[in-house]
TORKOL-773117 format. One record per residue: x, y, z of N, C-alpha, C, O in turn; residue in three letters. Coordinates in pm, 1 decimal, decimal comma. Each point is the difference from the previous one (the first is absolute). Layout:
// residues N
+----------+----------+----------+----------+----------+----------+----------+----------+----------+----------+----------+----------+-----+
:      nxx :      nyy :      nzz :     caxx :     cayy :     cazz :      cxx :      cyy :      czz :      oxx :      oyy :      ozz : res :
+----------+----------+----------+----------+----------+----------+----------+----------+----------+----------+----------+----------+-----+
:        X :        Y :        Z :        X :        Y :        Z :        X :        Y :        Z :        X :        Y :        Z : ALA :
...
+----------+----------+----------+----------+----------+----------+----------+----------+----------+----------+----------+----------+-----+
//
This chain:
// residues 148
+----------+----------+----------+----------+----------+----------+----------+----------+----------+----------+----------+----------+-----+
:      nxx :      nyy :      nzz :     caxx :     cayy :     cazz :      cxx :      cyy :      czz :      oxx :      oyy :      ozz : res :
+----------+----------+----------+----------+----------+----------+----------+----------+----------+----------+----------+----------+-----+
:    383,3 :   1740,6 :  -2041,3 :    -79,8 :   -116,5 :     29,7 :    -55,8 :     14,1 :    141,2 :     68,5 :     45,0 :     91,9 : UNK :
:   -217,6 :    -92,1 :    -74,6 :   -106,9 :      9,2 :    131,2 :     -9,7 :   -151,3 :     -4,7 :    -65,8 :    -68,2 :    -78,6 : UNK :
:    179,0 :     11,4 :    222,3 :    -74,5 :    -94,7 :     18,1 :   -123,7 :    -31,6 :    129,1 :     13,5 :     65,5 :    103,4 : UNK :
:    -91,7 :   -131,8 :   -109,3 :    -86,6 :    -31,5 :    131,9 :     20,2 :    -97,2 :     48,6 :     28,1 :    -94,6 :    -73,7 : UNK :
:    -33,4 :     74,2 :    221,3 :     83,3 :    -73,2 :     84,6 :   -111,4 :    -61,8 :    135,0 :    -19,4 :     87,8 :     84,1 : UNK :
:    -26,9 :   -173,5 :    -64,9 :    -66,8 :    -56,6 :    108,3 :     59,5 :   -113,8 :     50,6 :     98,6 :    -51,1 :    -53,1 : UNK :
:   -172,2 :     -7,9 :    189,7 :      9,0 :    -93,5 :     84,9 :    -94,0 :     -4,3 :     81,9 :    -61,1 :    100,3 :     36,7 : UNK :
:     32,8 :   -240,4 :     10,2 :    -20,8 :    -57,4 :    106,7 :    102,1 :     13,4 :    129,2 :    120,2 :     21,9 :    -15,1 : UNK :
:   -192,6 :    -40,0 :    163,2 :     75,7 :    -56,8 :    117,5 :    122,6 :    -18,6 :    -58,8 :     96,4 :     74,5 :     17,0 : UNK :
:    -99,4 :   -220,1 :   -119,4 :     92,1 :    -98,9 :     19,4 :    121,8 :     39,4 :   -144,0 :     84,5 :    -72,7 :    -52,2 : UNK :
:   -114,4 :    184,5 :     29,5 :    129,9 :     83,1 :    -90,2 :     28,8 :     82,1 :      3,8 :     63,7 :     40,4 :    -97,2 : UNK :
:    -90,5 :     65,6 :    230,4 :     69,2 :    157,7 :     55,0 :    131,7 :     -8,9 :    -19,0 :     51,4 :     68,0 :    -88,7 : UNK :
:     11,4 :   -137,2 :    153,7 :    154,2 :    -22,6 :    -17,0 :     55,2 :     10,0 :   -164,8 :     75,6 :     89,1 :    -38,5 : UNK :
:   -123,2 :   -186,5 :    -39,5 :     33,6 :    -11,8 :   -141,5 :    -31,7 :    126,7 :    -35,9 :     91,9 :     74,3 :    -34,5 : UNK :
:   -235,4 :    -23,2 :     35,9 :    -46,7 :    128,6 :    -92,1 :     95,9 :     74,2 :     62,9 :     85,9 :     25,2 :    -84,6 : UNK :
:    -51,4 :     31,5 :    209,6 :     87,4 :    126,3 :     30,9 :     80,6 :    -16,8 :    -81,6 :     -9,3 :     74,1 :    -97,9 : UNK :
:    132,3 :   -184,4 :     99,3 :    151,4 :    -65,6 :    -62,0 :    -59,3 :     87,5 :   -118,7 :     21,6 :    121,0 :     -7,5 : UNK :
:   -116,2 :   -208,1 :   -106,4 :     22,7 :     54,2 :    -98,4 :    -49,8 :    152,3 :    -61,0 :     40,9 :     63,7 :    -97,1 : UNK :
:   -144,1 :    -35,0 :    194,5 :    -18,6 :    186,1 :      1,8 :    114,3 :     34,5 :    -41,9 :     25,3 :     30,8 :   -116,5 : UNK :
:    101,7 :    -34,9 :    267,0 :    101,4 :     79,9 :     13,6 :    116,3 :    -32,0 :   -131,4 :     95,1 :     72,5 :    -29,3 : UNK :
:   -127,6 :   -179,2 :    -25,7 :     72,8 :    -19,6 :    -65,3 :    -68,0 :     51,2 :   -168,6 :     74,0 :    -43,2 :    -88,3 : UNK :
:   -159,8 :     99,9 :     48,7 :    -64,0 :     66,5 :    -87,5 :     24,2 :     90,0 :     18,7 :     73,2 :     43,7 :    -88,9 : UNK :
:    -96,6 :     36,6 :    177,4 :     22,4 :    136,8 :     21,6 :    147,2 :     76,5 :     15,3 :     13,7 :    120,5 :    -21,2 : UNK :
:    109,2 :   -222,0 :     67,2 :     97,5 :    -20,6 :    -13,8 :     68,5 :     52,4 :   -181,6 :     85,7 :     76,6 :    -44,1 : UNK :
:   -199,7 :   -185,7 :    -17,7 :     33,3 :     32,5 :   -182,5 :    -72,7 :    114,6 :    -51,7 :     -7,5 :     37,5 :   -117,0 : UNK :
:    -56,0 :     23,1 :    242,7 :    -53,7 :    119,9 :   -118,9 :   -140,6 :    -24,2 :    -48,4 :    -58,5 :     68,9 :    -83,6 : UNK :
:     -0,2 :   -200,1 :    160,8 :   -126,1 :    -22,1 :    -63,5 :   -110,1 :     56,3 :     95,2 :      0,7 :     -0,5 :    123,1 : UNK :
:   -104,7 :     54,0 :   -216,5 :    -93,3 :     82,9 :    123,6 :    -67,9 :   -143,0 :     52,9 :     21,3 :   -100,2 :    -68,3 : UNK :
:    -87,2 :     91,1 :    165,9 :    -86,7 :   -138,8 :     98,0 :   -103,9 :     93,4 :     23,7 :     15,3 :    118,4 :     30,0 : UNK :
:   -163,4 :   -203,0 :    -51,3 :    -83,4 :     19,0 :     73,4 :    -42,4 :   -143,3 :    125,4 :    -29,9 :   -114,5 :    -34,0 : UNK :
:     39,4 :    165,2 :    176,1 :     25,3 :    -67,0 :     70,3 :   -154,0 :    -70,3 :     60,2 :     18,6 :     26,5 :    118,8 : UNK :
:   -114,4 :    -75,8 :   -120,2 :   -110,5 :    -64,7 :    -29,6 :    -11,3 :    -62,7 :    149,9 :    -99,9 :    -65,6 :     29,5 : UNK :
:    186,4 :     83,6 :     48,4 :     -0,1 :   -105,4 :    141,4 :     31,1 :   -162,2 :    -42,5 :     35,3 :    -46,9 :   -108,2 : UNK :
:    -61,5 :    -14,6 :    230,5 :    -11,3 :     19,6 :    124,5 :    142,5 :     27,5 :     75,8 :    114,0 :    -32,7 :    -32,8 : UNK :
:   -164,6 :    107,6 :    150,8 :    130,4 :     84,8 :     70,8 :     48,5 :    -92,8 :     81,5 :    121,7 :      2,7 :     18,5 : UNK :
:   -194,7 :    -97,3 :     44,0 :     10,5 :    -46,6 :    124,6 :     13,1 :   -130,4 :     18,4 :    -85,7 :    -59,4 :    -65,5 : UNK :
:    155,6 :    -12,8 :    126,1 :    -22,9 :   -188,7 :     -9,8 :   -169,4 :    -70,8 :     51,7 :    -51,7 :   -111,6 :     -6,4 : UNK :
:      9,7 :    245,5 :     56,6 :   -139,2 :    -24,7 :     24,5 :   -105,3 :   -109,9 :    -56,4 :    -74,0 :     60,8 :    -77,4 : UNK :
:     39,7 :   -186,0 :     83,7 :    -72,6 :    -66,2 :    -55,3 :   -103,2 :    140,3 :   -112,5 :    -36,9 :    108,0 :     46,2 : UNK :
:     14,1 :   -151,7 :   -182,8 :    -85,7 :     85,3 :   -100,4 :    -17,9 :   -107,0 :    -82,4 :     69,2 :   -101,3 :    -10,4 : UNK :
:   -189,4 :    139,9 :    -59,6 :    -66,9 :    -85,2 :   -130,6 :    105,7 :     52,3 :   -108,2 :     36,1 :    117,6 :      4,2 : UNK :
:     17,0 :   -212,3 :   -108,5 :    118,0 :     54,4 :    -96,9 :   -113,2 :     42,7 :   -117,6 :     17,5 :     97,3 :    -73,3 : UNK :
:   -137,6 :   -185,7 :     66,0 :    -64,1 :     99,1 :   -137,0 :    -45,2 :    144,1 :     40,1 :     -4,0 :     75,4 :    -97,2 : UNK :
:    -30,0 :    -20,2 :    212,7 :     59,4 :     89,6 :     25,0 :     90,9 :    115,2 :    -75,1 :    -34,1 :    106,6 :    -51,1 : UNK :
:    156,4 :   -166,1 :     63,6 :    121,7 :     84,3 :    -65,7 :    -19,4 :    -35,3 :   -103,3 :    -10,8 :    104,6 :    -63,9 : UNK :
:     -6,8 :   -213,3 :    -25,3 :     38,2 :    -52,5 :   -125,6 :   -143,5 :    105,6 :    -87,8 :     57,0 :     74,6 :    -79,7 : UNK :
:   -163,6 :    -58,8 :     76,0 :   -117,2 :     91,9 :    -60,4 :     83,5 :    121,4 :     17,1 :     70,8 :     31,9 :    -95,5 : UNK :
:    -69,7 :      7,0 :    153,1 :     61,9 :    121,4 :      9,6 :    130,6 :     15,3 :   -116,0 :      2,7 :     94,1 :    -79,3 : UNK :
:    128,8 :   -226,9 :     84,0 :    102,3 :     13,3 :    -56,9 :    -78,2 :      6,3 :   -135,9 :     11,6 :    108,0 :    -57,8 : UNK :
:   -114,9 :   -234,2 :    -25,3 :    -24,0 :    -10,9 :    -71,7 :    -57,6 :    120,7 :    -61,0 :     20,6 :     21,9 :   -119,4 : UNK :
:    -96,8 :     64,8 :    196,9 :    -38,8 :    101,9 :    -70,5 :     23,1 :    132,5 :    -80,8 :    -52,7 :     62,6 :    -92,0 : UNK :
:    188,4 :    -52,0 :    198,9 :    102,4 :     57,8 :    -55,5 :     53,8 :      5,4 :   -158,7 :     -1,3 :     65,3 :   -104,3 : UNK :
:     34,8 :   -149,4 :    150,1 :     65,6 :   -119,3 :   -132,9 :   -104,7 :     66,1 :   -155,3 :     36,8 :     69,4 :    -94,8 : UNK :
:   -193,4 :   -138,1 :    132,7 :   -104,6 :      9,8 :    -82,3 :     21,4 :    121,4 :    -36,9 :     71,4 :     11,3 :    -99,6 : UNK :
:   -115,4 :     97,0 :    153,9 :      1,8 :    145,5 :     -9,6 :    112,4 :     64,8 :    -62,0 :      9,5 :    112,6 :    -48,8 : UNK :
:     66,0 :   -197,5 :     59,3 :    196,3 :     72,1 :    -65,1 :     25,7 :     96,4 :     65,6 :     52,7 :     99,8 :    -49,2 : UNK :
:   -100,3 :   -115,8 :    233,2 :     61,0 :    119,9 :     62,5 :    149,4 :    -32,3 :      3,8 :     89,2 :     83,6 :    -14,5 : UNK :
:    -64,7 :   -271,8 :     44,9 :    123,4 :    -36,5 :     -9,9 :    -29,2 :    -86,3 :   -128,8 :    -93,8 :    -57,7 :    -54,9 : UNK :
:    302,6 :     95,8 :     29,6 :     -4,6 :   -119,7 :   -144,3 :     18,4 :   -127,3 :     73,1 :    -36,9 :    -79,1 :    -86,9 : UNK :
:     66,6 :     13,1 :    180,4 :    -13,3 :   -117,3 :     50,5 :      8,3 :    -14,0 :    122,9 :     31,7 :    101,5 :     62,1 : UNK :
:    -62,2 :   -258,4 :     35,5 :    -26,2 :     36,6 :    158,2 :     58,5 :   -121,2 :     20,1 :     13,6 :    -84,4 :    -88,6 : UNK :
:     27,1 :     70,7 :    219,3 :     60,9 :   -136,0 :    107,4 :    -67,7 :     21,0 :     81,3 :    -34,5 :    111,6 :     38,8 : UNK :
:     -8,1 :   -248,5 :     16,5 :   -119,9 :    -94,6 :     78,0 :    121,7 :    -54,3 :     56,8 :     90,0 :    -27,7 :    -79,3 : UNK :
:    -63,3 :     -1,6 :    260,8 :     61,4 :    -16,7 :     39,6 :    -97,0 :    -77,1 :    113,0 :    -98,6 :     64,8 :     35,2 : UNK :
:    116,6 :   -192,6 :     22,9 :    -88,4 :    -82,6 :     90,6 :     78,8 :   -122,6 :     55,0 :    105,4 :    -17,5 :    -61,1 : UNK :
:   -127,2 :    -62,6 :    150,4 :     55,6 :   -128,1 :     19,0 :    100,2 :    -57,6 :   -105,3 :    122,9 :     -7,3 :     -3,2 : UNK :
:   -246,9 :    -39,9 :   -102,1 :     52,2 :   -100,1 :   -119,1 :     -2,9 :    109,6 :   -124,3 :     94,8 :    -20,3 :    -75,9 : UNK :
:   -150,6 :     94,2 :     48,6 :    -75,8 :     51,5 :   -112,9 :   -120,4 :    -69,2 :    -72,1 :    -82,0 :     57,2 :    -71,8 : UNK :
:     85,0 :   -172,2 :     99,0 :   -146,6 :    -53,7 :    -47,9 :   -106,4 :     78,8 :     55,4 :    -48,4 :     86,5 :    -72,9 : UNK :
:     13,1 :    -98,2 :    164,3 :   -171,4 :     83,4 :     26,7 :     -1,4 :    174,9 :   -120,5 :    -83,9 :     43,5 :    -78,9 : UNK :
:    157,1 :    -16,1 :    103,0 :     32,6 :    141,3 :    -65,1 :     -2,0 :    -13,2 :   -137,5 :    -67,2 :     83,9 :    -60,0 : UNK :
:    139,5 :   -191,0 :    -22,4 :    -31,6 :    -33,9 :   -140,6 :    -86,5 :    -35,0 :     14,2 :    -50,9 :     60,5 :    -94,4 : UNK :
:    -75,3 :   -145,8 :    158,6 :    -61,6 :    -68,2 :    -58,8 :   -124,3 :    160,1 :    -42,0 :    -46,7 :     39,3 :   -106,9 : UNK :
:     32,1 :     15,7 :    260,3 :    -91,1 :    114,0 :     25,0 :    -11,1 :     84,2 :   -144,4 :    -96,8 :     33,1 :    -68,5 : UNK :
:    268,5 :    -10,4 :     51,6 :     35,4 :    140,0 :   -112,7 :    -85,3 :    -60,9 :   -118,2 :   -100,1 :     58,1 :    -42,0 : UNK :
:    142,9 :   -173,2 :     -7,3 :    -76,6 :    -79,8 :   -111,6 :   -112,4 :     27,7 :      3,5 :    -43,5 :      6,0 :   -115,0 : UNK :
:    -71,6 :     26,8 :    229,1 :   -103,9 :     16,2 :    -86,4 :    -45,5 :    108,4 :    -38,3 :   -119,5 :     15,2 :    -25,2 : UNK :
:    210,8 :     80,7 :     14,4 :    -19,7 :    125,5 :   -103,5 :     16,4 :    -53,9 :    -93,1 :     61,2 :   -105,9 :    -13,5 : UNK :
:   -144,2 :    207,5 :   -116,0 :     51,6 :    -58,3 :   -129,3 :     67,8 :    101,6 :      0,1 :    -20,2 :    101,5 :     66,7 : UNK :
:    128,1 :   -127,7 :   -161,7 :    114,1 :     61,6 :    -38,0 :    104,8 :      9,9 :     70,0 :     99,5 :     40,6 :    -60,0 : UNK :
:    -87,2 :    -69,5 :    191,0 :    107,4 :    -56,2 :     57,8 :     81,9 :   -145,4 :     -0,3 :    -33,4 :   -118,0 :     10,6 : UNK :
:    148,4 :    184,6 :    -27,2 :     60,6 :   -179,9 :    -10,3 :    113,7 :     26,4 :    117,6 :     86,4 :     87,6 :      5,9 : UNK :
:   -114,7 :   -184,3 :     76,1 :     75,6 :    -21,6 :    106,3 :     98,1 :   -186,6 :     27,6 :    -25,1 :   -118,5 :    -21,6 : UNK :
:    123,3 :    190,4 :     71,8 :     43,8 :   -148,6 :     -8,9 :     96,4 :    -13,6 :    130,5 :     49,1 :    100,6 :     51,1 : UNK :
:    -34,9 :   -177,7 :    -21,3 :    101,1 :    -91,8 :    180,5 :     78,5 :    -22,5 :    -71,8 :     -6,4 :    -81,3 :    -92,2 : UNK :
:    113,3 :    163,5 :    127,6 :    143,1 :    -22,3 :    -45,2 :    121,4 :    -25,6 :     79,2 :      2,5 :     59,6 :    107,7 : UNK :
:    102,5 :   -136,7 :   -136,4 :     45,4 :    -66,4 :    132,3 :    137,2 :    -22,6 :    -40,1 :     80,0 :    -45,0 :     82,1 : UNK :
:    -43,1 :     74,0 :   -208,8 :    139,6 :     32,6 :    -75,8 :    -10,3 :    103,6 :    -90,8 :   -102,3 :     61,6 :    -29,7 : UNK :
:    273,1 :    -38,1 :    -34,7 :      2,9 :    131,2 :    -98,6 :    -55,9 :    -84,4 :   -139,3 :    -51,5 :     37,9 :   -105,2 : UNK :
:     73,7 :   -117,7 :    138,1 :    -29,2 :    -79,3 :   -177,1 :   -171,0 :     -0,7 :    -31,9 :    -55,1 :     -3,2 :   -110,0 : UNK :
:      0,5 :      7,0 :    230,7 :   -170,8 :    -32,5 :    -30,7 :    -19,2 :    160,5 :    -14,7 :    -76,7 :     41,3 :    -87,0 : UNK :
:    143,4 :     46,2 :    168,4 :    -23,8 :    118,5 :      4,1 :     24,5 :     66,6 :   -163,3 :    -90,1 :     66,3 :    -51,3 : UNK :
:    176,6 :    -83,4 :      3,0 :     -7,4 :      5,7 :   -140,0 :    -62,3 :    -15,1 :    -83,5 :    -37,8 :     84,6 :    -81,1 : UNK :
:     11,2 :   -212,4 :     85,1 :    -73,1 :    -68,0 :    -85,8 :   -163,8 :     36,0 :     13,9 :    -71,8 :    -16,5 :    -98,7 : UNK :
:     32,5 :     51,5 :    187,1 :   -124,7 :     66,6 :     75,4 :    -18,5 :     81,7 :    -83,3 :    -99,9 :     -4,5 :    -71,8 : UNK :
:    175,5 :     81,6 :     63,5 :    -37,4 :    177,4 :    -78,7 :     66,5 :     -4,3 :   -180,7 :    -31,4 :     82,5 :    -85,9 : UNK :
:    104,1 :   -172,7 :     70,1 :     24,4 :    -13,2 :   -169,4 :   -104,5 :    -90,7 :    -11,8 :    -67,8 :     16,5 :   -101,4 : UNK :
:     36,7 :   -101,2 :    169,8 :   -110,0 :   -117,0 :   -106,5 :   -192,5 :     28,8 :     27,3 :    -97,3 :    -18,8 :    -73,1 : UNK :
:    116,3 :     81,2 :    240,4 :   -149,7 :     28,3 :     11,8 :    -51,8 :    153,1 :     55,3 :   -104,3 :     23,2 :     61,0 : UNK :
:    179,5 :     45,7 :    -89,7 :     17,4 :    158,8 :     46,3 :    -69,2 :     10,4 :     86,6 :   -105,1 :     63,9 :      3,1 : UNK :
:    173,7 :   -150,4 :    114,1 :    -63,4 :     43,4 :    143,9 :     30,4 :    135,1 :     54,7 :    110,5 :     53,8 :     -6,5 : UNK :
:   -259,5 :     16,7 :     82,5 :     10,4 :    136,5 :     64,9 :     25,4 :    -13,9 :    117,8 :     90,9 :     76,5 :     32,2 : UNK :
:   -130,7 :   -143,9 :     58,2 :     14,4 :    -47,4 :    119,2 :     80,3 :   -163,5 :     21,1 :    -18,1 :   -116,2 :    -36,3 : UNK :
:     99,5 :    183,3 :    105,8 :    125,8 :   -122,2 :     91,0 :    -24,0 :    -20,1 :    139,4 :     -5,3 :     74,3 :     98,0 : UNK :
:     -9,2 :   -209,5 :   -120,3 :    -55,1 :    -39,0 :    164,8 :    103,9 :    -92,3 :     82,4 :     39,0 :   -111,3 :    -35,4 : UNK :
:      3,9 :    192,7 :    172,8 :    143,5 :    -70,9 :     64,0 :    -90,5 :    -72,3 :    106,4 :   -119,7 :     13,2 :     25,8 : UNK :
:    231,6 :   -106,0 :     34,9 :    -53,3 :    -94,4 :    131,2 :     96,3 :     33,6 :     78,2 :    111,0 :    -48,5 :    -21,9 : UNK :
:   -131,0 :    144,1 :    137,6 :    128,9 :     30,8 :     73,7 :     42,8 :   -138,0 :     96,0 :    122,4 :    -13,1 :      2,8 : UNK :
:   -185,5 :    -76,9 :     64,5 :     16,7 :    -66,7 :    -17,3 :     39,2 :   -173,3 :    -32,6 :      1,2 :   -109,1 :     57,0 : UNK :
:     31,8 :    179,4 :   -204,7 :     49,6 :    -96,9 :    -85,8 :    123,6 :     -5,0 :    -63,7 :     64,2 :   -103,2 :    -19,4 : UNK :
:    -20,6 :    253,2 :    -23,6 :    156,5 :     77,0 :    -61,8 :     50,9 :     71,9 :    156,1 :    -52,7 :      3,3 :    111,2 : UNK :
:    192,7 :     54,6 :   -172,4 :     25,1 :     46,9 :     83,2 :     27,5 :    160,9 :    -36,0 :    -10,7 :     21,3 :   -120,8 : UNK :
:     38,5 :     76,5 :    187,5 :     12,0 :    141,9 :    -45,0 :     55,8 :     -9,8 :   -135,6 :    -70,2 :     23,4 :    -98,4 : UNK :
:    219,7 :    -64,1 :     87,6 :     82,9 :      8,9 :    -84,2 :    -72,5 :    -76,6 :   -130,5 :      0,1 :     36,4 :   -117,6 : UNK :
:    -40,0 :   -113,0 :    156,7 :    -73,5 :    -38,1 :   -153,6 :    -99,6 :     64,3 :    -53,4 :      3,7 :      2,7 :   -123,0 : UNK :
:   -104,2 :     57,6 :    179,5 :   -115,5 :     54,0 :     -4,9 :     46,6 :    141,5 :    -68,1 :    -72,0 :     61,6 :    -78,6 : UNK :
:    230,7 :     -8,9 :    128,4 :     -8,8 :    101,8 :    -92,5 :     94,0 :     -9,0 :   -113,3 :     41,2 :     99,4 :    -59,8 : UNK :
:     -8,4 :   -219,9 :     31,7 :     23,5 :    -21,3 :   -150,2 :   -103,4 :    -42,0 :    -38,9 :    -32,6 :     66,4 :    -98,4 : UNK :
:    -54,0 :   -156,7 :    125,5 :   -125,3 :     -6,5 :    -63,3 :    -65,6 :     78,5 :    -45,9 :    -50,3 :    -12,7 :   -111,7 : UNK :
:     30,0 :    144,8 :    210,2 :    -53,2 :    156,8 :    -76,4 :     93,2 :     73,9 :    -61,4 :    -36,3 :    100,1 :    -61,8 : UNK :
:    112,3 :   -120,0 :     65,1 :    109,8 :     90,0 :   -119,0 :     13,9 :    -79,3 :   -145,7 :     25,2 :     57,9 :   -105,7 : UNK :
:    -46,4 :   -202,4 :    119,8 :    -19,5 :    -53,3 :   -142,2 :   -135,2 :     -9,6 :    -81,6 :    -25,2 :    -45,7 :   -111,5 : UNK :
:    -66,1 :    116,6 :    226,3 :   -135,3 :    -39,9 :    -56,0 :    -50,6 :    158,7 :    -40,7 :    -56,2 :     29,5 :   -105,5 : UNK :
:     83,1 :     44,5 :    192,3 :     14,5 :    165,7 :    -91,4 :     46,9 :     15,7 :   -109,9 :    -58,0 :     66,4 :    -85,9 : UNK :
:    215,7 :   -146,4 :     59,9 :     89,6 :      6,4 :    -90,0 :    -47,2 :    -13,8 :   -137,2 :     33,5 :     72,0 :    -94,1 : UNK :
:   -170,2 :   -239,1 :     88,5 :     27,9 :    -39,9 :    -81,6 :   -126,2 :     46,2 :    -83,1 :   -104,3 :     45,1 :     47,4 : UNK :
:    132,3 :    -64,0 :   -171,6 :   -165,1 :     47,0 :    -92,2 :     -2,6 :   -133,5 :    -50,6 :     70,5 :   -100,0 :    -13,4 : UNK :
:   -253,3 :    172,1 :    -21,6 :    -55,5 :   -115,6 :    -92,1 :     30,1 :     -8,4 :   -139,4 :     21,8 :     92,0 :    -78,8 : UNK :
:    -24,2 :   -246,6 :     54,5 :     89,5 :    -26,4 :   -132,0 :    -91,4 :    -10,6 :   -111,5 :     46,5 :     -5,2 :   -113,9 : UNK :
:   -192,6 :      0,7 :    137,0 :   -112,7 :     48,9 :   -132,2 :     22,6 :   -105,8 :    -77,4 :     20,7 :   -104,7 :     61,3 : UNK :
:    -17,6 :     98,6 :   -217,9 :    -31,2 :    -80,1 :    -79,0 :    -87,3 :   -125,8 :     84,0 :    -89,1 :     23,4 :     81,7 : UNK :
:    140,7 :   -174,2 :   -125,4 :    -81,3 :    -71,8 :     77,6 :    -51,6 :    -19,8 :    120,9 :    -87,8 :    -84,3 :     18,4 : UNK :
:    132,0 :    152,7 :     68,3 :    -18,2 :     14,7 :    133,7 :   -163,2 :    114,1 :      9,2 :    -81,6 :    -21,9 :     89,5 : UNK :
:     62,9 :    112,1 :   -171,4 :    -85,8 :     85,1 :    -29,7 :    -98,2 :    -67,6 :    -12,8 :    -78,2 :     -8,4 :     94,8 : UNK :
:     51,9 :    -63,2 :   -221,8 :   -155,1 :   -146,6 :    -40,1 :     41,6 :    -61,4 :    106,4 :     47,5 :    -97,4 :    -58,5 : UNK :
:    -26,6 :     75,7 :    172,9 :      3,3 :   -116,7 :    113,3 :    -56,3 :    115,0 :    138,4 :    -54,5 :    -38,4 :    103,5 : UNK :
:     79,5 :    151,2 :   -131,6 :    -78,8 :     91,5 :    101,8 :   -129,6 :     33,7 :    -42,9 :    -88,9 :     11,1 :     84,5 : UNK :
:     58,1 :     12,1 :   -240,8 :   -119,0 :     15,8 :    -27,7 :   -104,3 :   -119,7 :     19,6 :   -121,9 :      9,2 :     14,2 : UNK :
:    195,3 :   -115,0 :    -17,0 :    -24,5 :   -128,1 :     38,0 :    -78,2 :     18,9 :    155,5 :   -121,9 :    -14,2 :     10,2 : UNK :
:    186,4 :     38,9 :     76,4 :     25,5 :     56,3 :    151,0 :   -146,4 :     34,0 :    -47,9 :    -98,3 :    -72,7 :    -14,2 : UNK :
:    119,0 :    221,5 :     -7,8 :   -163,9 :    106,0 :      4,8 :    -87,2 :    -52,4 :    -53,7 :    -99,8 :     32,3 :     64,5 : UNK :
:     72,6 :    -91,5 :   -139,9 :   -114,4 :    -89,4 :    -42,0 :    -30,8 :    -61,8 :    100,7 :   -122,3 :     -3,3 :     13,3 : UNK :
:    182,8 :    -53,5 :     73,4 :    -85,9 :   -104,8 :    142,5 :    -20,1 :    135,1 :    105,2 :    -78,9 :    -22,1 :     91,9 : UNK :
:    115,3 :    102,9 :    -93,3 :    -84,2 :    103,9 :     66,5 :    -82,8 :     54,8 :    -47,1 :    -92,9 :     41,3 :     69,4 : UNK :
:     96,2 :    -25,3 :   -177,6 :   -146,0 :     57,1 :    -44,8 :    -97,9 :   -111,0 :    -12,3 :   -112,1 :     34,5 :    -37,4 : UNK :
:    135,1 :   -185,4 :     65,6 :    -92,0 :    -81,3 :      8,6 :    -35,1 :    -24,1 :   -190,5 :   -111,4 :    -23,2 :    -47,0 : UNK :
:    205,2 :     33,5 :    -10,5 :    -11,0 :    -42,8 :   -125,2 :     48,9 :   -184,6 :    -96,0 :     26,3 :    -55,4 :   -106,8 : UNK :
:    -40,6 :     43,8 :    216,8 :     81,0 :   -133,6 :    -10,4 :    -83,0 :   -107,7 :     -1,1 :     46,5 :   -113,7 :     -7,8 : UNK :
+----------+----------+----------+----------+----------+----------+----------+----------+----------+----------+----------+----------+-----+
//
C-alpha cells in the first residue's frame, strides 16, 4: 500500500506523527509537504494529495491542516475523490465501509497524536461494505457528473 500524505502550516506536526508512524508499519508514504510551520496555502498541498490519489500513484492520502475542513472541502472538488474530517475511530470506519473514502482529513488542532493514529489505523483497516452503500455512491457520482 502507497499512501499520500500532505499538510498545511497548521498540520506539520500531525503529518510527521503519522508519516513516522506508516512507515513504522511498512507502509510506503508519499510525502507531498508542507515541511515547515511556515504560513502556506493548504490547497496547495491538498491538489497535489488529490492527484495522486486520482492517478493511483497512491491507493489513498491524508490531508492534515488546523481543522481538516479547508482540506475536505478543497479535496471534494475533484470528482472522484471522497474526502472526509474525521475526528473519531467510529466515523473513521464508518467513512470507508459506508462511503469509500480515499482521502482522510485530520485537524491537528482538534485530536490529539494518539488519536489521530488510531484514527488512521482504523481507517486503512477498514473496507468498503458495497451492497447498499454502492447505489448510495453511485448516487454520489451522479451529482458529479451533474446528472441530477
Amino acid at each position: 500500500m502507497k499512501i499520500a500524505i500532505g499538510c498545511d502550516h497548521g498540520g506539520v506536526k500531525l503529518k510527521n506523527k503519522i508519516r513516522q508512524y506508516l512507515l513504522g508499519k511498512n507502509i510506503e508514504v508519499q510525502d507531498f509537504g508542507a515541511f515547515s510551520e511556515t504560513s502556506v496555502d493548504y490547497p496547495e498541498y491538498c491538489i497535489k494529495v488529490s492527484k495522486a490519489v486520482l492517478a493511483k500513484e497512491c491507493e489513498l492520502g491524508i490531508l492534515c491542516c488546523g481543522t481538516g475542513i479547508g482540506m475536505s472541502i478543497a479535496a471534494n472538488k475533484f470528482n472522484g475523490i471522497r474526502a472526509a474530517v474525521v475526528s473519531d475511530t467510529f466515523s473513521a470506519r464508518a467513512t470507508k465501509e459506508h462511503n469509500n473514502t480515499n482521502i482522510l482529513c485530520l485537524g491537528e488542532r482538534v485530536i490529539g497524536e494518539g488519536l489521530a493514529i488510531d484514527i488512521v489505523d482504523t481507517w486503512i483497516n477498514a473496507e468498503f461494505l458495497g451492497g447498499r452503500h454502492s447505489n448510495r455512491l453511485a448516487m454520489v457520482e451522479n451529482i458529479e457528473r451533474g446528472e441530477v
